[in-house]
N, C-alpha and C positions, 0 to 999 in steps of 0.2 A: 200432624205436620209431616211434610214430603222430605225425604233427605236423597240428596241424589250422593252417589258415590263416584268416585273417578277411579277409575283402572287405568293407572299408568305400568305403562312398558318400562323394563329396564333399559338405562340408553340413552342419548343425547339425542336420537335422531329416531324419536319413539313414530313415526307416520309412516316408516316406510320395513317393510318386512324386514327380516333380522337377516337376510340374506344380501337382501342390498345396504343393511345398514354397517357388515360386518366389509362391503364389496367397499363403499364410501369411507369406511376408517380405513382400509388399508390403501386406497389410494392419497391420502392424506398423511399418512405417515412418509411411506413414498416419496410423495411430492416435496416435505419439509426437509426429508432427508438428504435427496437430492438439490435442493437449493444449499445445504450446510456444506454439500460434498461440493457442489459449485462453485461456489465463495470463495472454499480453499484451492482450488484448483486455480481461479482466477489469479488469484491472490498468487498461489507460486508462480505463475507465467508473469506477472508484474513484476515480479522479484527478480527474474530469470531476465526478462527485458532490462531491467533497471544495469542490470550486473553487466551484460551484455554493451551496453551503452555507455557506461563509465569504463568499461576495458577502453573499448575504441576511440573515446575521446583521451586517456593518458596513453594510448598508441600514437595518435593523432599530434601530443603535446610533448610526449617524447622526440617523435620524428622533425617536428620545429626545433627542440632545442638543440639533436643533431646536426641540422642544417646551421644551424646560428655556432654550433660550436663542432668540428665536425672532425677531430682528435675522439670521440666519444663515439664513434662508429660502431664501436665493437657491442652495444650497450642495445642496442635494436634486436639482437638476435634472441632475446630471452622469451619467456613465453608469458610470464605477468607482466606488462607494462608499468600500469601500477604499483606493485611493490621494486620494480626497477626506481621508479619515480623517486619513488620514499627512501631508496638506499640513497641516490645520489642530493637528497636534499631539496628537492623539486617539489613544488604543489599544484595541483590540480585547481585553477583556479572557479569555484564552481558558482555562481551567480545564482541567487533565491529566484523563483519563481513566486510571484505573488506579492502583496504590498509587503514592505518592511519597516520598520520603525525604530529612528536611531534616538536611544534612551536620552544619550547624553543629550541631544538637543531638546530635548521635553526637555530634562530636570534643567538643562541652562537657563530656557525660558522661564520657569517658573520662578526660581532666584531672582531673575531679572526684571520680573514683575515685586517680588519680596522688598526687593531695593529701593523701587521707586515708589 
């Protein structure tokens, strides 16, 4: 009886010499790394943007309620607009983005079928 053996290479990537195989792990690691370090990077410039964005719209909402009440002048000069906002009792009115769904009219509905 014939018994063939197989000679396996140590290694995921046993076809290709140990020199390109060691050249392809390390561009692989690399590469994951870099998408990990990317991500967060993205991720803080979102952050950065987002922050950015809510200052100048409670700059924006501040500068209105000045105008509307303008005894409060003195109150623009600060450098959080925001936590100015928050002293004086003011909110940032801020609108969801994307569908919303108000509970209480589900559960009204539902009663209101229980009833009938």
């Amino acid at each position: 009886m014939i018994t063939i053996e197989r000679a396996h290479a140590p290694g995921l990537l046993r076809f290709f010499r140990p020199e390109v195989e060691a050249t392809i792990k390390v561009a692989v690691a690399v590469g994951l790394s870099s998408l990990v370090v990317l991500s967060f990077a993205w991720s803080y410039e979102q952050q950065r943007q987002a922050r950015n964005w809510r200052q100048l719209a409670c700059t924006y909402r501040l500068q209105d309620s000045v105008r509307r009440a303008p005894f409060m002048s003195g109150v623009l000069n600060t450098p959080d607009a925001c936590v100015t906002m928050e002293d004086l009792g003011l909110r940032l009115d801020v609108q969801r983005v994307g569908p919303s769904v108000d509970i209480s009219a589900i559960k009204g509905s539902s009663s209101a079928r229980e009833g009938s």
